[in-house]
Backbone as CSV, one residue per row, in Angstrom:
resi,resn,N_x,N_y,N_z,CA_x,CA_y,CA_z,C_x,C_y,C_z
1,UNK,0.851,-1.194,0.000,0.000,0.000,0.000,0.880,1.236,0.000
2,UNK,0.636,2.154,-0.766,1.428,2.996,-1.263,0.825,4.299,-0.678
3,UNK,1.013,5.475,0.097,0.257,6.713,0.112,0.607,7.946,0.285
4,UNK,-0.014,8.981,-0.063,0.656,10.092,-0.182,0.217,11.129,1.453
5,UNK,1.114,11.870,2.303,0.582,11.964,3.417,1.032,13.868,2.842
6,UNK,-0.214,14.488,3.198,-0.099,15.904,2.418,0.023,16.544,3.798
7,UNK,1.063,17.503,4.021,1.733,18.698,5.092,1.242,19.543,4.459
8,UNK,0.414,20.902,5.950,0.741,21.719,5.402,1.366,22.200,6.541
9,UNK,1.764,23.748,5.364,2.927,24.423,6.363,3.055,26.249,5.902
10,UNK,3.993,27.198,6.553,3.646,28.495,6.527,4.444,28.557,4.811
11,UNK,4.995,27.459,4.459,5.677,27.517,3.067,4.939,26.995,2.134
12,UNK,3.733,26.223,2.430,2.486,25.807,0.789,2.656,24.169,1.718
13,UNK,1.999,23.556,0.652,2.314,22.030,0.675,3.414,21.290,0.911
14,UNK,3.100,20.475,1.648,4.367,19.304,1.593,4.235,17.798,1.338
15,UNK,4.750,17.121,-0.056,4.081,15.796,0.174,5.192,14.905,-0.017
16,UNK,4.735,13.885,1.170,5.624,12.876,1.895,4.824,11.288,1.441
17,UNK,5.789,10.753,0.679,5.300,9.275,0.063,5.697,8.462,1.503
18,UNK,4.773,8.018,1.619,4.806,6.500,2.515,4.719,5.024,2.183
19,UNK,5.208,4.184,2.952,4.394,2.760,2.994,4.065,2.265,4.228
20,UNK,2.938,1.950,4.070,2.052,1.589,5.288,1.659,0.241,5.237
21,UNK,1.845,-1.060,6.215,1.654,-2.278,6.143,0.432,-2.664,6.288
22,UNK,-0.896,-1.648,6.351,-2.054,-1.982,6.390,-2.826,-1.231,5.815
23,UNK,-4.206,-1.482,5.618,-5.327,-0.192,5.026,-5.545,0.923,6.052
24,UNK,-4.457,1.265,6.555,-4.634,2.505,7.686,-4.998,3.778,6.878
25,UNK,-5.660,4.584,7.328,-6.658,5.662,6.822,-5.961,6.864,7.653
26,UNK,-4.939,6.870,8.497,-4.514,7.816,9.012,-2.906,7.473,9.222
27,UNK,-2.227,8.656,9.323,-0.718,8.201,10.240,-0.647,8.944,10.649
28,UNK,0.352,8.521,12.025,0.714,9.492,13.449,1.966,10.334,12.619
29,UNK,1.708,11.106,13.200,2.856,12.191,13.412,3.531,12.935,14.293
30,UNK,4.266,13.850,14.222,4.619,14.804,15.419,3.403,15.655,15.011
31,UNK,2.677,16.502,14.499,1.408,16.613,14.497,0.561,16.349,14.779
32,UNK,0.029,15.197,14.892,-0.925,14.408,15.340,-1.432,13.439,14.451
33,UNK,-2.679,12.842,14.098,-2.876,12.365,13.060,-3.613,12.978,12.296
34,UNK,-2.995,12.547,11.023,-3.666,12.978,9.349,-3.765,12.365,8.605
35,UNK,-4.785,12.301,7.911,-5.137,11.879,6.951,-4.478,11.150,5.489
36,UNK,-4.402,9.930,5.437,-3.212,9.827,4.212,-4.720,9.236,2.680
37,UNK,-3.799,9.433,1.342,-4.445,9.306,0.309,-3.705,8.308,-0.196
38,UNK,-4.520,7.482,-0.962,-3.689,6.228,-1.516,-3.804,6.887,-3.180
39,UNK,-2.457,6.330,-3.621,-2.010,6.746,-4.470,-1.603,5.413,-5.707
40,UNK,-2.547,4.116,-5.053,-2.348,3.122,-6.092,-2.163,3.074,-7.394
């Protein structure tokens, strides 16, 4: 599972490719959690 986890920030967007070993619908962060998009 492949996904794209979208930052934002005081500079625009930030996007951070992941892999995630399950159909998780969120990942932790130092943020907290957000929202990730699959990018199959």
């Amino acid at each position: 599972w492949s996904y794209t986890v979208v930052l934002y920030s005081d500079f625009g967007y930030k996007y951070i490719t992941i892999i995630l070993p399950s159909k998780c619908l969120v990942a932790e962060t130092e943020w907290g959690y957000i929202p990730v998009v699959s990018i199959r």
